[in-house]
N, C-alpha and C positions, 0 to 999 in steps of 0.2 A: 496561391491559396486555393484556387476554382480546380487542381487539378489536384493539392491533399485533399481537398472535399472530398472529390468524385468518385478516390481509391480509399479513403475510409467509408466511403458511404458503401460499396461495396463490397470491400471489406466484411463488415457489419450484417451488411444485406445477405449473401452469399458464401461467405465463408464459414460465419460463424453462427452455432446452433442458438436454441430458444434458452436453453439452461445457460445461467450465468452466474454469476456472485460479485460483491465489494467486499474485501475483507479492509480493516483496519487497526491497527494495534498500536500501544504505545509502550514496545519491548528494542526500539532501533536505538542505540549506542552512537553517538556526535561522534566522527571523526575528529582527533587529539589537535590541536593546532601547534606547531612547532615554537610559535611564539608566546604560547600560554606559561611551558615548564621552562623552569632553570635550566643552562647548558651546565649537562654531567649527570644530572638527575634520571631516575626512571619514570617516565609518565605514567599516571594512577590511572585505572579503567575508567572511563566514565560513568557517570547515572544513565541508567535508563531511558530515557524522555523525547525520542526522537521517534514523530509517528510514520510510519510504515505503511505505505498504501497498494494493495494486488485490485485491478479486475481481474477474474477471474471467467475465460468462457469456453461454452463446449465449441472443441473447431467441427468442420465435417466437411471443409472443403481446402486440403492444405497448400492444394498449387493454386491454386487462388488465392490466398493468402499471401503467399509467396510472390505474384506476380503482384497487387496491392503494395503492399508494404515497399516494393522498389520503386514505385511511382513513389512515395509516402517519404522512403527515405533519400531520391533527389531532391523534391523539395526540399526537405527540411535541412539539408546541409548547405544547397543556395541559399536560404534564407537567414541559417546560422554566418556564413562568408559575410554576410550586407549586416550585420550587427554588430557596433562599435563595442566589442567587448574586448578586457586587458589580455583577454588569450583567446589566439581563434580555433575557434571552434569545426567550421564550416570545411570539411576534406577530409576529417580525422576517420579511419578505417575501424569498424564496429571491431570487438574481440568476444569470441564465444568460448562458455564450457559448460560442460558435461554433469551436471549432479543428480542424484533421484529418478535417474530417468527422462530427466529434463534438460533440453540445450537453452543456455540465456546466453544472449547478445545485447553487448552494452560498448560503451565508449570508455575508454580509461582515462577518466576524469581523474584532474589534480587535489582531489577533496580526501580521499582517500574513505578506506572501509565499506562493508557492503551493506550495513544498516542504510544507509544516502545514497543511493545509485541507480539512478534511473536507466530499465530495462525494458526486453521485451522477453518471454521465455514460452517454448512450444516444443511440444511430442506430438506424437499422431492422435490424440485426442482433445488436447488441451490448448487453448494460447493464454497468455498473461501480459499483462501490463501495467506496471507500476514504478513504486519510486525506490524499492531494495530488490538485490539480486539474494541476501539471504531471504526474506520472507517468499519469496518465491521458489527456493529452494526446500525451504520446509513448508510449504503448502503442497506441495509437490510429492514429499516425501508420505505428507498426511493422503493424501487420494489413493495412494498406491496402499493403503489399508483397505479391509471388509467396512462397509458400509455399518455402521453401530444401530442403525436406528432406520426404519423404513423410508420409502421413497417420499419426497415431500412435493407437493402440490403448492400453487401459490407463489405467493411473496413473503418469506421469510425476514427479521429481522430481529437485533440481539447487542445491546448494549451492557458492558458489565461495569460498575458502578466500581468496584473492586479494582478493575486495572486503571478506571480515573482517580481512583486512589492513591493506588503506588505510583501515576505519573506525577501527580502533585507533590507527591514526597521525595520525588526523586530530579525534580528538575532544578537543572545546574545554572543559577540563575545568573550565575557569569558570563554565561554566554548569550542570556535571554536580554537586549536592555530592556527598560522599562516594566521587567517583574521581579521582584523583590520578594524573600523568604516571608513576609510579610503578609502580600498579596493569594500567597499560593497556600499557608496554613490559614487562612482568612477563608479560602472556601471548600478545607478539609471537613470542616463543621455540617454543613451545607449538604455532603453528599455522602458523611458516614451512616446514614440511617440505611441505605437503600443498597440493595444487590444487582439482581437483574432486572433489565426492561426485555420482555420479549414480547413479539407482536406477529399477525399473520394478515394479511389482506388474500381473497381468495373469489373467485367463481363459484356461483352454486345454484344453477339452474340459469333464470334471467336473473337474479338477484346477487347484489357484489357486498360480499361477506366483511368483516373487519373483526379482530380481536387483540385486545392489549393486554401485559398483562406487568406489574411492579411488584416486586420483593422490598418488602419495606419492613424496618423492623421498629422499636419504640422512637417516637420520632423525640428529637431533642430540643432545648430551648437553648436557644440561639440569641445570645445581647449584639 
């Protein structure tokens, strides 16, 4: 543990720049379980409802990184061998590819699908880190776009009301226990008024700035 400390802190410290990001979405797709469908049948796509998580930072030191991360990943595979888990885990050789300009490296887990799959992914300006190999492959493909909109300053953030919408309407509550179609149109009500929250915390001079802001539209009455 004292020795993944020391190469993430490093990591963090010297590899990687001041610019960063969380993204988080809830557009990941549940890998199908084989014991769910009928043998002969065709399995149905699933709903939507699986959240999706990238950091997201600027590198600027990549053989540093590179040397980090091997510290980072003997750990973590000692640590995986010593966990009584029904498959081991601990020895399995990462597998890397190529999308967007982007290399990710992950482990071929038995879960299947790339909505679920905990990665890591880096180009010469970029590293990631999170729980899908596709959302990292399209945030990847979104950078390599023109900037839309000027340079930003701060601490950005941005919640859309809109996609906790279609996650509630879309979550396959057979696989969820304990929530029920009940539960989840019970707090459709709740959150159809509102759109965006955006917000900015910022610098500006000695003085530290804040601004919020809510799209809200006729609010409703709620029994």
């Amino acid at each position: 543990l004292v020795s993944m400390y020391t190469a993430s802190k490093t990591l963090y410290q010297k590899s990687l720049g001041t610019e960063s990001a969380v993204v988080i979405d809830l557009k990941g797709q549940a890998p199908a379980l084989p014991a769910e469908q009928p043998p002969g049948t065709k399995p149905e796509k699933p709903a939507a409802w699986v959240p999706r998580i990238a950091g997201v930072y600027e590198l600027t030191d990549p053989s540093g990184l590179a040397d980090s991360w091997q510290v980072i990943e003997a750990n973590l595979n000692q640590a995986l061998k010593s966990m009584p888990l029904p498959m081991p885990l601990g020895g399995m050789t990462p597998v890397s590819s190529d999308k967007n300009g982007i290399t990710t490296w992950f482990y071929p887990l038995p879960i299947g699908g790339n909505d679920l799959l905990p990665c890591v992914s880096v180009n010469d300006k970029v590293f990631m880190l999170g729980t899908s190999k596709s959302l990292h492959e399209t945030l990847a493909a979104r950078l390599q776009l023109p900037a839309s909109t000027p340079a930003l300053t701060g601490t950005h953030y941005r919640l859309s009301f809109a996609a906790v919408r279609t996650f509630l309407k879309n979550l396959n509550t057979a696989t969820l226990p304990g929530v029920s179609t009940e539960s989840a149109s019970t707090a459709l009500p709740w959150v159809a008024p509102f759109g965006d929250v955006r917000g900015r915390i910022w610098q500006e001079g000695d003085v530290l700035r804040q601004s919020f802001h809510l799209e809200a539209n006729d609010l409703r009455k709620v029994d």
